[in-house]
N, C-alpha and C positions, 0 to 999 in steps of 0.2 A: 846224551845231549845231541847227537849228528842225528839221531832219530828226529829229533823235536826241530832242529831246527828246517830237516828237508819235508816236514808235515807244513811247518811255520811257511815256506819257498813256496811252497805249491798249494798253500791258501792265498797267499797273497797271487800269484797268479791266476789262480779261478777269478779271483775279486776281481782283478782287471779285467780280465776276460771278459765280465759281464756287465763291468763300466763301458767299455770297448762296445759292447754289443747292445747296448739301450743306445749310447751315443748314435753309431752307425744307422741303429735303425728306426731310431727315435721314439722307442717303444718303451716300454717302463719294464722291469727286468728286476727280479729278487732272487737273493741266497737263499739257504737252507738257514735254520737256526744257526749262531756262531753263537761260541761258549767265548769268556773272558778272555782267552787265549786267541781265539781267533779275531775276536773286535779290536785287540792291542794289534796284530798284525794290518787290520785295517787302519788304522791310526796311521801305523807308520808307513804307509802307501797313501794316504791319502792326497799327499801333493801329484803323484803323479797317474791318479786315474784319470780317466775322459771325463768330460765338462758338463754331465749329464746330471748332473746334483745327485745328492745324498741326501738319504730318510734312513733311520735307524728305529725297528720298532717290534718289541714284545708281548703284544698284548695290555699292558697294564702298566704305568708309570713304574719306574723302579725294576722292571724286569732283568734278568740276567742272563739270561738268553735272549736275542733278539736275532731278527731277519734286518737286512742291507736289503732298502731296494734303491735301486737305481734310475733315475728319472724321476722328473718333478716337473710340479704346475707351474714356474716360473723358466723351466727351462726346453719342455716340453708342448707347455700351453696346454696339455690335463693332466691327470693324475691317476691313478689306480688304486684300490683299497690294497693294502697284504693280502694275501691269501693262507689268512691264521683262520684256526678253526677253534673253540672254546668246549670241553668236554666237562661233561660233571659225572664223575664215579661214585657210586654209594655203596655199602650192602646189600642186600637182596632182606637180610633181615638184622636189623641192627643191634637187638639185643644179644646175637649170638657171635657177631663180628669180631674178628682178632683184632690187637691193640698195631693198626697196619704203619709203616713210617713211607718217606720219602723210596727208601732202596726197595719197598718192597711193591710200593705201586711202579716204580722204573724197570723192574724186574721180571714184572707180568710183562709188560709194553714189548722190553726186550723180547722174551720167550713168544712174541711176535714174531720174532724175524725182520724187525722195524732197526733202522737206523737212526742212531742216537744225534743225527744234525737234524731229521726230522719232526725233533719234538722239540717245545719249547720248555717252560718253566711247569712244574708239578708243586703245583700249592696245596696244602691239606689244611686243612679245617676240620678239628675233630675228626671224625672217622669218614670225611668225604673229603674228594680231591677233584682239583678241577686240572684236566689236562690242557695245555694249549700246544697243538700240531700244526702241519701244513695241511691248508683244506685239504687235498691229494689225497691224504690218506684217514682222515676224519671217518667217513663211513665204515670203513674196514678195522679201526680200531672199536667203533661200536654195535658192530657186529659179532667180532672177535674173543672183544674181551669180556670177559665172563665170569674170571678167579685172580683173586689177588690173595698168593699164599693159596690155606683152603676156607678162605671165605668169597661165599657165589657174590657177586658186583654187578649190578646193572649198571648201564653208560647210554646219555644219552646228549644232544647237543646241545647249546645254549646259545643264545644269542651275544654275549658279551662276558668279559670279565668281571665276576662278583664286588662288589667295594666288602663286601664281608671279609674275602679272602685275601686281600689287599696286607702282603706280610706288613708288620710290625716294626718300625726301627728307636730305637732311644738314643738319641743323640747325647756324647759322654763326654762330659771335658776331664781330664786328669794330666796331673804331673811327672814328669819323667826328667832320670838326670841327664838323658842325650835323645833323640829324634832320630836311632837306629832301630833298625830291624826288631831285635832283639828287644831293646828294652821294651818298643811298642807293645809287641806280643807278650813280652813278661806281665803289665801292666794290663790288656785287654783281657789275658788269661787268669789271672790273678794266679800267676807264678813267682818264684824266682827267677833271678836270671840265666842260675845254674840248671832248674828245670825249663826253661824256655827252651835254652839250646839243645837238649834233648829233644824237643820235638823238631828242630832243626834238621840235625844227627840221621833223625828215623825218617826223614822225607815226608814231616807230615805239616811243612809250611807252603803254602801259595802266595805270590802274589798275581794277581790277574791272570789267576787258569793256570799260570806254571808254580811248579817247583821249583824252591832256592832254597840254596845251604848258606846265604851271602846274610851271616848277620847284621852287617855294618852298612849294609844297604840305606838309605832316607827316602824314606814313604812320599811318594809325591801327592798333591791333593787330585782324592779321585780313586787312588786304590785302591782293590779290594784286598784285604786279607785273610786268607783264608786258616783257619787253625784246626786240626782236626780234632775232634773229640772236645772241641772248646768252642765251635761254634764260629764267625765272620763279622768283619767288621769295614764298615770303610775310611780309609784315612780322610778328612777335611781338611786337616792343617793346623800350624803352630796357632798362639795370639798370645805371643808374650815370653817375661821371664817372671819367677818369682821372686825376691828378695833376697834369697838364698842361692839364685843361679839356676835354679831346678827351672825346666819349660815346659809351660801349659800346651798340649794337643787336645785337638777334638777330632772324635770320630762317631759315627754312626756304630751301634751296634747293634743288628739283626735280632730278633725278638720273637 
């Protein structure tokens, strides 16, 4: 936990830093990707960065990785696009192509030598994936990348994010006898509550990019939760009780 939270100190410092530095120079100024972990760190600095406005943005509504830029048309008097770049990976010959997932297109990228704040979100579609990077390094991943596992991949740019690729969510209302942690996840997973906390146990619960063992925590609307080998969800919130006492949540779940 002193790990995480002196990684947590010194994101929230860069973030300033480069509120600090659009302000100063009145220039528009963007992050690298921030995962759930580090957008939560932004949150809670937000009251005291520089007056330069905020834009948060991945690519594609619903992203989960996004860039912070900093500076805006209202506060700046113009604007600047991200500097996201849109990648679409295929096979080379699709009938022979392995059954490839998320870890194994992240994998290749990695065996780059690339950093993992510099990519955004890895959508797949069938056996094609669209990468979204920092323009910066767009060209040199498709150049690069060639094998995902051992199937040969061409990669090449796109103009935009696919609406094809645009993940899935089914928004779930269900009933639960309490609005903790725990039952959430028992209920989103279709567990018990006795096997919930097993995945608790094993370190395989998140909420927004971290790890907790804190069953009894209450989901605020807007997190994510993350479960592993069961898939993500996000909390929306109560609306209600039942007759019985039992209370209705809804959440989005990933698809």
């Amino acid at each position: 936990m002193g790990e995480e939270k002196q990684v947590s100190e010194l994101t929230k410092k860069r973030l300033m830093e480069l509120s600090d530095r659009s302000y100063r120079g009145n220039i528009c100024v963007f992050s690298d990707f921030l995962d759930l972990a580090a957008q939560t760190d932004l949150g809670e600095i937000q009251g005291r960065l520089s007056p330069c406005g905020l834009r948060l943005w991945g690519g594609y509504e619903g992203a989960e990785r996004v860039m912070a830029g900093f500076g805006t048309k209202e506060v700046l008097g113009y604007e600047e696009p991200f500097p996201i770049a849109f990648l679409l990976v295929r096979p080379v010959a699709e009938k022979f192509a392995e059954d490839l997932s998320h870890r194994d297109f992240l994998g290749a990228l990695m065996n780059l030598g690339l950093e993992r704040d510099r990519i955004g979100d890895l959508v797949l579609s069938g056996d094609r994936c669209v990468i979204i990077c920092t323009e910066a390094i767009a060209d040199f991943i498709c150049t690069e990348l060639s094998r995902v596992r051992h199937t040969p991949v061409v990669c090449r740019r796109i103009d935009s994010f696919p609406a094809e690729f645009v993940p899935k969510r089914e928004e779930v209302r269900a009933v639960v006898s309490s609005v903790r942690l725990d039952s959430v996840v028992a209920k989103a997973a279709n567990l018990s509550r006795g096997k919930a906390a097993e995945l608790f146990t094993s370190g395989k619960i998140q909420v927004n990019g971290r790890e907790t063992g804190n069953v009894s925590y209450t989901p605020k609307e807007g997190d994510t939760i993350s479960m592993r080998g069961y898939g993500k969800i996000r909390f929306l919130g109560t609306g209600g009780e039942t007759k019985k006492g039992r209370i209705v949540i809804t959440y989005e779940k990933f698809v």
